[in-house]
C-alpha positions as CSV (number, residue, x, y, z in Angstrom):
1,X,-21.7,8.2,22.7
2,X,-21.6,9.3,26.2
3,X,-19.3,9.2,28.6
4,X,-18.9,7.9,32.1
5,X,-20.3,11.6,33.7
6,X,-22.8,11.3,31.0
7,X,-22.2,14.9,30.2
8,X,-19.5,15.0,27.6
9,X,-19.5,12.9,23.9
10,X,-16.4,11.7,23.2
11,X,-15.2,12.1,19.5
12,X,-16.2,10.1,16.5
13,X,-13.7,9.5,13.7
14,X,-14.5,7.1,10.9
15,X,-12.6,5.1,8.8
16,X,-9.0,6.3,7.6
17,X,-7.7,3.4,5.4
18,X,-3.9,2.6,4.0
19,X,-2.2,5.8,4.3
20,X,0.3,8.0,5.7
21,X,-2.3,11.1,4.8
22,X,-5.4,10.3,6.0
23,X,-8.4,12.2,7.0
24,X,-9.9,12.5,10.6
25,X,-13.6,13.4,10.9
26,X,-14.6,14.9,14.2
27,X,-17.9,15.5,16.3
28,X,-17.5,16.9,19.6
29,X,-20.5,18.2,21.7
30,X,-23.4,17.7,23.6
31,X,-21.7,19.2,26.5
32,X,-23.8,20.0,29.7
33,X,-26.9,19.5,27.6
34,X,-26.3,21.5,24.6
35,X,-25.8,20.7,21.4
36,X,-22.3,21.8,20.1
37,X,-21.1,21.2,16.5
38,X,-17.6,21.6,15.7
39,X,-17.2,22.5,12.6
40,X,-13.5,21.9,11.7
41,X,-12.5,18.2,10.3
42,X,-8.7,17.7,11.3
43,X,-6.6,16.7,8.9
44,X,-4.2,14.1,10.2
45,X,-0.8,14.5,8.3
46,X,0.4,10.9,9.2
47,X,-2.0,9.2,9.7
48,X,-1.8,5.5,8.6
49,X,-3.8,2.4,7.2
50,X,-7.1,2.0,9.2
51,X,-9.4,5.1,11.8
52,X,-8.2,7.4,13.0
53,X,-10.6,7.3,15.9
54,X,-10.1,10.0,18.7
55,X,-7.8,13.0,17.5
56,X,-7.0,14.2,21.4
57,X,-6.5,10.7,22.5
58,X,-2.7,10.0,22.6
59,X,-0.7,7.1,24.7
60,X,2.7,8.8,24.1
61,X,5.5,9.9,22.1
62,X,5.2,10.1,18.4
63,X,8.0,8.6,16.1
64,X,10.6,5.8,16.6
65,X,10.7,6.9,20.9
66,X,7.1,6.0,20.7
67,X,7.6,2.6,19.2
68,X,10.3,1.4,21.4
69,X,8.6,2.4,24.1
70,X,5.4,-0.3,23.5
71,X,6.5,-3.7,23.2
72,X,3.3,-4.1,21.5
73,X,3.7,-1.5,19.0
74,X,7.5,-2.7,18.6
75,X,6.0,-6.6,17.5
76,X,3.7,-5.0,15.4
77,X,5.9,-2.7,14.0
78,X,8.1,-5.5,13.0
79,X,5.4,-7.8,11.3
80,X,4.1,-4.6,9.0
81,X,7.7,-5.0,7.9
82,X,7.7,-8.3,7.7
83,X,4.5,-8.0,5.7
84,X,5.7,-5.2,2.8
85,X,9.1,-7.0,2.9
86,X,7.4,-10.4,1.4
87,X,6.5,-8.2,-1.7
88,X,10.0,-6.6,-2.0
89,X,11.8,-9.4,-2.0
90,X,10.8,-11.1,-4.9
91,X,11.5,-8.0,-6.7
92,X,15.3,-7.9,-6.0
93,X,15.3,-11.8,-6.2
94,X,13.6,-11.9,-9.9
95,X,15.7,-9.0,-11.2
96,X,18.6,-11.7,-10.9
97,X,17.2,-14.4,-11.8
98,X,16.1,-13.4,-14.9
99,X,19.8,-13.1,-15.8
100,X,21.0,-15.6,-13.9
101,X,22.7,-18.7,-16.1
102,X,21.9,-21.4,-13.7
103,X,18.3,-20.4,-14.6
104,X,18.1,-20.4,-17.9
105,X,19.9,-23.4,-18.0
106,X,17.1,-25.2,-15.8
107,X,14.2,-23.3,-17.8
108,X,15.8,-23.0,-21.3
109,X,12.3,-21.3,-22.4
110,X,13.1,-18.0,-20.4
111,X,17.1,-18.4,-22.0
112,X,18.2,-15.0,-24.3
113,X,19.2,-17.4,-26.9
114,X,15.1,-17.9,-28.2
115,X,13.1,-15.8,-30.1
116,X,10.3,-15.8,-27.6
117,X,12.2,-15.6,-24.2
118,X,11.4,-12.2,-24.0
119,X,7.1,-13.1,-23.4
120,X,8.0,-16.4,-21.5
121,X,9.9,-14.6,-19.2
122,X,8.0,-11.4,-18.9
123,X,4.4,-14.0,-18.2
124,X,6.5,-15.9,-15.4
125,X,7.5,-12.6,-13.9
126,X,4.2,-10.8,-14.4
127,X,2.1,-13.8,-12.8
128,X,3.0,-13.2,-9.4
129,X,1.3,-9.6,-9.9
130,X,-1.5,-11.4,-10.9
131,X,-2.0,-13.1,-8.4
132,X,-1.6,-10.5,-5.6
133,X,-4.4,-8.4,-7.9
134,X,-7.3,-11.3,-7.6
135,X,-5.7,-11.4,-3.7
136,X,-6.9,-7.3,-3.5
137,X,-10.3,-8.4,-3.8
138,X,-10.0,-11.6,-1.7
139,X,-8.5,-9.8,1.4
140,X,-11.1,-7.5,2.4
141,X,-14.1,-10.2,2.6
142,X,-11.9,-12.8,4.2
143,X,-10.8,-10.2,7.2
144,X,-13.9,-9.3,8.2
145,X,-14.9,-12.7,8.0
146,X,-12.4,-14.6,9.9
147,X,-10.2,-11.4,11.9
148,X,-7.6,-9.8,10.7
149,X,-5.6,-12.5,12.3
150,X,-6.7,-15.6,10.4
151,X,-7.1,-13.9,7.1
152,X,-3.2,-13.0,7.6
153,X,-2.2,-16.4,8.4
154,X,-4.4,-17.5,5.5
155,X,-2.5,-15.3,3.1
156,X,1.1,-16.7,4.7
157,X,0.0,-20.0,3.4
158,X,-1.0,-19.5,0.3
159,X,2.4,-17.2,0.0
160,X,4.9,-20.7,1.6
161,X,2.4,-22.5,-0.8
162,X,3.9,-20.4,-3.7
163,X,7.2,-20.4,-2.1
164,X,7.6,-24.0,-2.1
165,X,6.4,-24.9,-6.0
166,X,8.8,-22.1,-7.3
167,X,12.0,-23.8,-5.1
168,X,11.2,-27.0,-6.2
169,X,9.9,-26.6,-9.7
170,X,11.2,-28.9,-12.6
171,X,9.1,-27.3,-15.6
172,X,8.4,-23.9,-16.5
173,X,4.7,-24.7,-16.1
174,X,5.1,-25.5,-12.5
175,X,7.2,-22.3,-11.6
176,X,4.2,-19.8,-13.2
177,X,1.9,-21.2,-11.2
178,X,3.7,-21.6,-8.2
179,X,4.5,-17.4,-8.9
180,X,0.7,-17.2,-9.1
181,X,-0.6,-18.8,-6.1
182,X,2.4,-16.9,-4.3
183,X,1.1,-13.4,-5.6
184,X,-2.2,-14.0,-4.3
185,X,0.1,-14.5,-0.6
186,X,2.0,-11.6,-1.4
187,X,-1.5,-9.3,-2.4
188,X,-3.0,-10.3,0.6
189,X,0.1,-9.2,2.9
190,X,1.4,-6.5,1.6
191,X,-2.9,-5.2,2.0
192,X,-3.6,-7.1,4.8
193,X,-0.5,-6.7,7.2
194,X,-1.1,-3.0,7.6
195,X,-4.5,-3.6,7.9
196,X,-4.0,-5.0,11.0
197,X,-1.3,-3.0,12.5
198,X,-3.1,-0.1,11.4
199,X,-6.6,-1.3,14.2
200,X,-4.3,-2.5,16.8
201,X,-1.8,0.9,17.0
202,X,-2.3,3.8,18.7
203,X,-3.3,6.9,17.2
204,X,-0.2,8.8,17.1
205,X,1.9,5.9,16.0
206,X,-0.4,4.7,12.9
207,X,1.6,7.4,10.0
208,X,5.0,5.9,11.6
209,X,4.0,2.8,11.0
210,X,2.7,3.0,7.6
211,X,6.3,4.6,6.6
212,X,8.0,1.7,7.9
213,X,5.9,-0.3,6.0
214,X,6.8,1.8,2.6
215,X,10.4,1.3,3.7
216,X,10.2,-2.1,4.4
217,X,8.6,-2.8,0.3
218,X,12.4,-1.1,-0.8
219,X,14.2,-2.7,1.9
220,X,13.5,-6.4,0.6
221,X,14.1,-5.7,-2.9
222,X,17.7,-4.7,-1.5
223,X,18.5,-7.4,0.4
224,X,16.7,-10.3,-1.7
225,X,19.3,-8.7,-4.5
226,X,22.5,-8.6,-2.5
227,X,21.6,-12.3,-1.3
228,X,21.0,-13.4,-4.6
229,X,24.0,-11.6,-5.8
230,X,25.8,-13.9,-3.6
231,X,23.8,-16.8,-4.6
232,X,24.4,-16.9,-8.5
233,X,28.4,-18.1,-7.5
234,X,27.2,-21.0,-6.3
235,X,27.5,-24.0,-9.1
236,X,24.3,-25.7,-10.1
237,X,20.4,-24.9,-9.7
238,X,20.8,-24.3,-5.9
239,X,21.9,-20.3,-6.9
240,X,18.6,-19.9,-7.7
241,X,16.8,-22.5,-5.3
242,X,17.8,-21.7,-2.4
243,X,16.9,-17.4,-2.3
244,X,13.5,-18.8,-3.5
245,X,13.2,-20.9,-0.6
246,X,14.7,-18.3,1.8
247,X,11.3,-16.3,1.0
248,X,9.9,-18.5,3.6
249,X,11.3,-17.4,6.1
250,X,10.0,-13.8,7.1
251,X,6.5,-15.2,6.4
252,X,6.6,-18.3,8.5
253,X,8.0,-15.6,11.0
254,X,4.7,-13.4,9.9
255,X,2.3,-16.3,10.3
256,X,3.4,-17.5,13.4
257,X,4.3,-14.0,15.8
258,X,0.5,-12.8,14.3
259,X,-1.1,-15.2,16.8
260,X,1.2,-13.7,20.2
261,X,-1.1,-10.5,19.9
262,X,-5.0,-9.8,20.6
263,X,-7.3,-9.6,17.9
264,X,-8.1,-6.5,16.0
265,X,-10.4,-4.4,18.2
266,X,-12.6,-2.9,15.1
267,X,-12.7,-6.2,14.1
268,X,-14.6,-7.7,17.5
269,X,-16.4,-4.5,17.3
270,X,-17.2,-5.3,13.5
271,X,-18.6,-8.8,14.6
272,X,-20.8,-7.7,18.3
273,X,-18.5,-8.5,20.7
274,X,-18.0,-5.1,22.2
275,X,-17.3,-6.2,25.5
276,X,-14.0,-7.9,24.0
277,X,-13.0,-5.5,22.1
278,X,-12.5,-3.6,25.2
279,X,-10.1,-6.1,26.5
280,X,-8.1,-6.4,23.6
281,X,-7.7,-2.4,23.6
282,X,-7.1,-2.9,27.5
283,X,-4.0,-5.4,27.0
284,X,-2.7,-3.2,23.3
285,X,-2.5,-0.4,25.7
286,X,-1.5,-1.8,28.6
287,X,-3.5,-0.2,30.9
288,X,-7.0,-0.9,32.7
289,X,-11.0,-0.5,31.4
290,X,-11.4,2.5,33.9
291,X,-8.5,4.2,31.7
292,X,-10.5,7.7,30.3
293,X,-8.1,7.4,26.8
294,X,-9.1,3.8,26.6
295,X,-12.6,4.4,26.9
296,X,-12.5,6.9,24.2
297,X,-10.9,5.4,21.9
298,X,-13.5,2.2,22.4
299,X,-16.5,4.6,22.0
300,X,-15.0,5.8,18.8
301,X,-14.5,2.3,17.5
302,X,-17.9,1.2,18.4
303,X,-19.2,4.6,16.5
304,X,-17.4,4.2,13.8
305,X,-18.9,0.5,12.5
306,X,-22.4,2.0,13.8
307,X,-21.5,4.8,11.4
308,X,-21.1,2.5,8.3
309,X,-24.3,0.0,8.9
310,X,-26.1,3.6,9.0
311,X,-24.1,4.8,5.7
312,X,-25.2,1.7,3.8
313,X,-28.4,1.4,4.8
314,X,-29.6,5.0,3.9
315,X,-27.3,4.0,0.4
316,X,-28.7,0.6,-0.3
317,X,-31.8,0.5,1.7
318,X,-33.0,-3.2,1.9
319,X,-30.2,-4.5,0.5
320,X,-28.1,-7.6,1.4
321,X,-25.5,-10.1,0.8
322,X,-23.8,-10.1,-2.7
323,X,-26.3,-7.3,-4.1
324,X,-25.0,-5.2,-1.7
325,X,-21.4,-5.8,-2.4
326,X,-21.9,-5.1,-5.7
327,X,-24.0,-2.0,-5.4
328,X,-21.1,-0.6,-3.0
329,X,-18.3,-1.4,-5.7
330,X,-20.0,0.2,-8.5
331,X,-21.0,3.3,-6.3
332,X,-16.9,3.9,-6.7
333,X,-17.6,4.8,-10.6
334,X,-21.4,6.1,-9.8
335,X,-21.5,8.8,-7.2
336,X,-17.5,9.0,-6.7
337,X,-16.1,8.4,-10.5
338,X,-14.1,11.7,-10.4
339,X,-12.8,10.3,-6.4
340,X,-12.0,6.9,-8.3
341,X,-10.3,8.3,-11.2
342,X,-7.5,10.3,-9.0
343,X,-7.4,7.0,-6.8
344,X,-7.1,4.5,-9.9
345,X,-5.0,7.2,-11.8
346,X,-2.1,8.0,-9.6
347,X,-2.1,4.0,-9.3
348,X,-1.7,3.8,-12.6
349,X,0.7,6.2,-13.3
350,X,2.9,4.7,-10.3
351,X,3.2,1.6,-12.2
352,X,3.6,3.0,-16.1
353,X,6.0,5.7,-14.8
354,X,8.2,2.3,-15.8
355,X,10.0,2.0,-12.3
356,X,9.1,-2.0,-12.3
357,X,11.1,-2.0,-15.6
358,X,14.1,-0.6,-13.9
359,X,13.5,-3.4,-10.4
360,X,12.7,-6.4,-12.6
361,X,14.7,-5.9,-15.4
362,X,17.4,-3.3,-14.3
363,X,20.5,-5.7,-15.2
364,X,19.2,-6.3,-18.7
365,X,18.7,-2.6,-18.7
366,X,22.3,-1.6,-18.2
367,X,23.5,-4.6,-20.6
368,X,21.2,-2.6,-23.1
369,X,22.9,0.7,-22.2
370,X,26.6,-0.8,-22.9
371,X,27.8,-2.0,-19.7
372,X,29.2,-5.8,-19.0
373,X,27.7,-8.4,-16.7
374,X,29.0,-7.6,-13.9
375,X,29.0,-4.0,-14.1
376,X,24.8,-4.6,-14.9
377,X,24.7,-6.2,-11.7
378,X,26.2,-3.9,-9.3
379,X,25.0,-1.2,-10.9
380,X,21.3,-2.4,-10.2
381,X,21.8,-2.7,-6.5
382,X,22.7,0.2,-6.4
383,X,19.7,1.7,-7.7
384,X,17.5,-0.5,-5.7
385,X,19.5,1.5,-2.5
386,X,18.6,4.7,-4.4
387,X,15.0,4.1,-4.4
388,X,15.5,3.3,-0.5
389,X,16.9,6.4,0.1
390,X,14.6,8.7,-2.4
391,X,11.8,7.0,-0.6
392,X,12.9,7.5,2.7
393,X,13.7,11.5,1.9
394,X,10.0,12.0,0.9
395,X,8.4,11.2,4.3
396,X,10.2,14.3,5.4
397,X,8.9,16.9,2.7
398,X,5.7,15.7,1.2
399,X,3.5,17.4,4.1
400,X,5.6,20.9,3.2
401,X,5.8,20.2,-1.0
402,X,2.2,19.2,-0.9
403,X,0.6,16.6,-3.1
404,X,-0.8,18.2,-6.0
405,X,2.8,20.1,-6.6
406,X,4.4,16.3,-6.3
407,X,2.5,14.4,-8.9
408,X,2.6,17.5,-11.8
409,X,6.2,18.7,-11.5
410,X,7.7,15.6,-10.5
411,X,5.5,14.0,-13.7
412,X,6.9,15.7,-15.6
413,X,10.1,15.3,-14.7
414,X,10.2,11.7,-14.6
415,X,9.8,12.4,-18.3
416,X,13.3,13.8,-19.0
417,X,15.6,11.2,-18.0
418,X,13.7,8.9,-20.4
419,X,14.1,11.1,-23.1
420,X,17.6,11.1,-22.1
421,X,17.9,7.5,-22.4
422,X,16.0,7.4,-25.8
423,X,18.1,9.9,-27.5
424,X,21.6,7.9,-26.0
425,X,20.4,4.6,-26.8
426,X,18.9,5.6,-30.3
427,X,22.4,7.2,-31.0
428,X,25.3,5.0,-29.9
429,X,23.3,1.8,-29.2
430,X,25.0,0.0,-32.0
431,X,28.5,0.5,-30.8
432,X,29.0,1.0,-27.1
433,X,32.2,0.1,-26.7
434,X,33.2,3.0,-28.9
435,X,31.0,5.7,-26.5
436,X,32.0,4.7,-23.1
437,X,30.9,8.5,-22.7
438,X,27.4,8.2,-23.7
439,X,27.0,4.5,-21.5
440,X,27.8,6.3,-18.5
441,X,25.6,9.3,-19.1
442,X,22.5,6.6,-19.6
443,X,23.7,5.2,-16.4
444,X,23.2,8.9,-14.5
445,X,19.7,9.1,-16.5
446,X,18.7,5.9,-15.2
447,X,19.5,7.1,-11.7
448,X,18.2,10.5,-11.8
449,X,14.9,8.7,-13.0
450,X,15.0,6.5,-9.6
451,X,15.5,9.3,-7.6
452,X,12.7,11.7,-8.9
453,X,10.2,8.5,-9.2
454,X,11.8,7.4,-5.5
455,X,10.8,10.6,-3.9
456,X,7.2,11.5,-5.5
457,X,5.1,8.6,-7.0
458,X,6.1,6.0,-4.7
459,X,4.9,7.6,-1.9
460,X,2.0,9.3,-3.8
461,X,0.6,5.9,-5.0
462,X,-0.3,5.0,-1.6
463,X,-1.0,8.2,-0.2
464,X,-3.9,9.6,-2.7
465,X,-6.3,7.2,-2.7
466,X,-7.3,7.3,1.3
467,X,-7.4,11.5,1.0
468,X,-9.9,11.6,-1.4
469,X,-12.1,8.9,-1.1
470,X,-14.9,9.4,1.8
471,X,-15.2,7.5,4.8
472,X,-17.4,5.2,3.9
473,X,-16.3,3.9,0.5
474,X,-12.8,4.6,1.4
475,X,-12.1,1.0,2.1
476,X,-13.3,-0.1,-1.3
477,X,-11.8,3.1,-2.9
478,X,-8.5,2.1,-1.6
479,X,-8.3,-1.4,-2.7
480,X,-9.2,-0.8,-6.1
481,X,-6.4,1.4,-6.4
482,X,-4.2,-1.1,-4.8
483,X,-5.5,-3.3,-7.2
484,X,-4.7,-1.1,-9.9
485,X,-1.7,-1.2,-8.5
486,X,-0.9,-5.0,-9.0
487,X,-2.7,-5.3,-12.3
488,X,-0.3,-2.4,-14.0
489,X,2.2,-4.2,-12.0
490,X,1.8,-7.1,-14.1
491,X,1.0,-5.7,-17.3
492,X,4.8,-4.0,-17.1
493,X,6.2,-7.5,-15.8
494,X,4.8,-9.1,-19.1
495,X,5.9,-6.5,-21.8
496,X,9.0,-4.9,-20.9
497,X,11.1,-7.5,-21.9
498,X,9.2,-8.0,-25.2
499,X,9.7,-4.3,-25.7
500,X,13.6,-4.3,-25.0
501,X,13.6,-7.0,-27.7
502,X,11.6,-5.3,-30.3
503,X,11.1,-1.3,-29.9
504,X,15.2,-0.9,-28.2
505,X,14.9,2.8,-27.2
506,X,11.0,3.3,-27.9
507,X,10.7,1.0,-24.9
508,X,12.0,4.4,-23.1
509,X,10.2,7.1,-25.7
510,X,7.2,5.3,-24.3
511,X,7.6,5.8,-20.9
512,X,8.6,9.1,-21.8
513,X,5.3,10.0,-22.9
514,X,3.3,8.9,-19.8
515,X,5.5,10.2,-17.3
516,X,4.6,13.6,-19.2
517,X,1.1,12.3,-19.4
518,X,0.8,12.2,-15.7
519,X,2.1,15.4,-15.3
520,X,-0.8,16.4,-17.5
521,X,-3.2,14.0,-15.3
522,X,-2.1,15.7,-12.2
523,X,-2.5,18.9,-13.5
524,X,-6.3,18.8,-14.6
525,X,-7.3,16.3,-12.1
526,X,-5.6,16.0,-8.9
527,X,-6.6,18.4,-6.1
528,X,-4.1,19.5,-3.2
529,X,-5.4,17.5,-0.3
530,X,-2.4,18.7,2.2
531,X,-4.6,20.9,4.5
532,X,-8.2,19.8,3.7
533,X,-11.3,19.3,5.6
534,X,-13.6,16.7,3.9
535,X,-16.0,19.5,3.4
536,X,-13.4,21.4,1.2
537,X,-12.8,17.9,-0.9
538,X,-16.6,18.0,-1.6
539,X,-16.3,21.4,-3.5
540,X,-13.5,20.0,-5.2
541,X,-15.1,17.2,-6.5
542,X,-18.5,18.7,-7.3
543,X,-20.1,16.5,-4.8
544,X,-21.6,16.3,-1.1
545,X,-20.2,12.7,0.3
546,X,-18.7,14.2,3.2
547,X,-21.4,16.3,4.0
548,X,-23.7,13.6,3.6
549,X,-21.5,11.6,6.1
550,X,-21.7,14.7,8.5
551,X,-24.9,14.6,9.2
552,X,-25.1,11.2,10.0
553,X,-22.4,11.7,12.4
554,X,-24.6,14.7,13.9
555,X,-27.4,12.4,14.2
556,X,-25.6,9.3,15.5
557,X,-24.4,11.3,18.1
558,X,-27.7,13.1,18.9
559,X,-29.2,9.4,19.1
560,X,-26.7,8.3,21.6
561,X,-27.1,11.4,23.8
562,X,-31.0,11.1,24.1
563,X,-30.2,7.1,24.5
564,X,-28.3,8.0,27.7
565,X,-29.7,11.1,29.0
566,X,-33.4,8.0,29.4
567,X,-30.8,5.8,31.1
568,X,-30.0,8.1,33.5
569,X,-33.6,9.3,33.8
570,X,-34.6,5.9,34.7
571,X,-32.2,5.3,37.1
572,X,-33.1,8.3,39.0
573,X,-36.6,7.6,39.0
């Protein structure tokens, strides 16, 4: 990887994927002829979804002055929003609906009044979750198939696909699978829309980007609830109808303002067309191909997918097509199963923590704790704006708390509003109206749960996976636990509201238990990755991935040198 002089090599950094605590992997040297080996590997603290690919290359000011200041970075900034918002929303819209009397009128299956309304409407929740798990695994083929750009737009239509069978559904049979082709939209989205931001941002904008994106999740599950709040005054089936359809809009908006900017520039890199992948970085940056930061940045990206062929060759030599898919995903529970069980676990543990329970099925929550249907209502809001805020706190402290400290003592303390609840709604369940006291103190549990949940595993579920997983599985690392992810998701969506119905305060005993069983978890199997080179995660883990990934590095770069240095010997001959 020379440069222009042919006398310096410009850093290689390979891929950093989905997270605001990513890893940057760096090999400077070969300067005037020698070989120099820098040992340190900088850890990025904000770093977000995709590489990381040259740690001194910067275009500007970090933070929100650097993304006004790029119209580019501003449009894409606004689409990763748009992107986690479509997942958001039809949280705050279902934990409504599912109250909502206008619906239950319509879909008299999903109506309190049955024996079996809790599973009917648990499965027609859940099945949107399904579907965005199945689009985890669909995502990642179709993007490096098609660009980033295509697959996107792909994934909007499935999403207005979804969008449009759940508005105008007359059976309940129509609305679950209009919920499930939506989920494989909203999967491929809320994976694939900071995917691309991620390829086309500059460096020291990717971690801000990445929180918005978090943000953005929490910021449509408020205001899909406050709308439908509104909404359920309106007489007839359009209170429901018409904040289903409204969904439309900010992926229409997605699918459409994804084609006004260039391609991915990994991706033309990915498919061998180097020459525009220059260009596209050339118009992201605004700036010409004689630009020095440019040109390093390009040189990285070219490295980096060089880097990867080289990986899975010396893996899976000979190798190809769907044998080599599957040999790559099973590596994840081969070579890397301790890697995969932090990854999967803290994914798992985001999801049965129980904070779905309190998003989908937060007004039927309160009405269990003693308060009346309106109360229910307004009080659920207001925890969704809780979660907003407890989310938007922990961007500012988890780089100082650390992650390791986060998922034990915050696991555990998940644990003791639960308990709280158990022991209120095993004691005055029967007559609320008579312990007005003991409602309100379930309420404050309820919050307290929301704020400890809202300012550790959130953020942790998403911010794990990338730090511990090597370069070159960490795509596939990261969208199994994203896949994990969805699949609890979905599992929670189908038996909370069979659990309300049958175990009453057991529903929160069990919770109970696994937020202390994280805290256990985090405890014997989750290493502090604030601060760590890759070498360091290797000793951790009992492994040598990163060392392993090193050398290639070393030699890529020694290949590329020698590669040069004949150019310029032939030229001067």
């Amino acid at each position: 990887m020379a440069t222009t002089d042919h006398n310096r090599v410009s850093i290689l950094t390979p891929l950093a994927q989905t997270s605001p605590l990513g890893f940057s992997l760096s090999e400077k040297g070969l300067e005037n002829g020698h070989v120099q080996h820098a040992e340190n590997v900088q850890h990025e603290p904000s770093a977000a979804l995709a590489d990381v690919l040259a740690e001194n290359v910067s275009y500007g000011p970090r933070g929100v002055s650097g993304l006004l200041s790029s119209p580019y970075v501003f449009g894409a900034a606004f689409l990763a929003s748009l992107g986690g918002f479509s997942f958001g929303y039809d949280q705050g819209l279902m934990s409504i609906v599912n109250v909502m009397p206008q619906f239950h009128d319509r879909f008299p299956i999903t109506g309190h009044g049955t024996t079996s309304s809790g599973f009917y409407t648990g499965l027609m929740t859940g099945m949107l979750e399904l579907g965005a798990f199945l689009g985890c695994f669909f995502m990642p083929k179709l993007a490096d198939k098609i660009s980033r750009k295509w697959a996107l737009s792909v994934a909007v239509g499935f999403y207005c696909v979804g969008a449009i069978i759940q508005t105008a559904s007359q059976s309940y049979a129509t609305l679950v699978v209009g919920r499930t082709i939506g989920g494989i939209g909203v999967g491929t989205l809320a994976m694939g829309a900071p995917l691309y931001i991620s390829e086309i941002s500059p460096p020291q904008l990717r971690g801000a980007l990445l929180v918005l994106e978090s943000i953005s999740i929490c910021s449509g599950v408020v205001i899909s609830y406050w709308i439908t709040y509104g909404t359920r005054l309106m007489s007839g089936q359009i209170a429901f109808r018409l904040p289903f359809g409204l969904q439309l809009i900010s992926a229409i908006l997605l699918g459409v303002c994804i084609h006004f900017f260039p391609y991915s520039p990994r991706w033309l890199a990915l498919v061998g067309r180097p020459d525009d992948a220059l260009l596209s970085l050339c118009k992201l940056r605004s700036l010409p191909n004689t630009d020095e930061r440019v040109l390093a940045e390009h040189r990285g990206i070219l490295a980096e997918v060089e880097f990867q062929k080289i990986v899975l060759e010396r893996h899976h030599p000979g190798a190809r097509g769907f044998k080599l898919e599957l040999l790559t995903w099973l590596d994840l529970f081969r070579k890397g199963w301790r890697r995969t069980a932090v990854g999967m676990g803290v994914a798992f543990f985001q999801q049965f923590s129980g904070v779905n329970a309190f998003i989908y099925y937060a007004p039927t929550l309160f009405s269990e704790i003693g308060q009346d249907y309106d109360n229910s209502l307004i009080l659920s809001g207001v925890l969704n704006i809780t979660q907003l805020v407890a989310v938007t706190v922990c961007f500012f402290f988890i780089d100082y708390v650390g992650r390791r400290r986060l998922a034990i003592w915050w696991g555990f303390s998940m644990g003791v509003p639960y308990v709280i609840l158990a022991v209120l709604v095993g004691l005055y369940s029967s007559d609320w109206a008579a312990h007005k006291a003991a409602g309100w103190g379930a309420v404050a549990a309820a919050f307290a749960y929301m704020c400890i949940y809202g300012s550790s595993y959130n953020a942790l579920g998403w911010a794990l996976p990338p730090e511990v997983f090597p370069n070159a599985s960490r795509a596939k690392g990261v969208a199994i636990s994203t896949a994990t992810v969805w699949l609890c998701n979905f599992i929670i969506g189908v038996a909370v509201p069979v659990m309300l119905k049958t175990a009453s305060f057991g529903t929160y005993i069990f919770f109970a238990c696994l937020c202390f069983l994280s805290g256990v978890w985090a405890y014997f199997l989750v290493p502090e990755t604030k601060g760590k080179t890759l070498e360091e995660m290797d000793a951790i883990f009992g492994d040598t991935s990163a060392q392993e990934e090193k050398e290639i590095v070393r030699q890529l770069t020694l290949n590329r040198k020698l590669s040069a240095d004949a150019v310029v010997n032939e030229e001067t001959v």
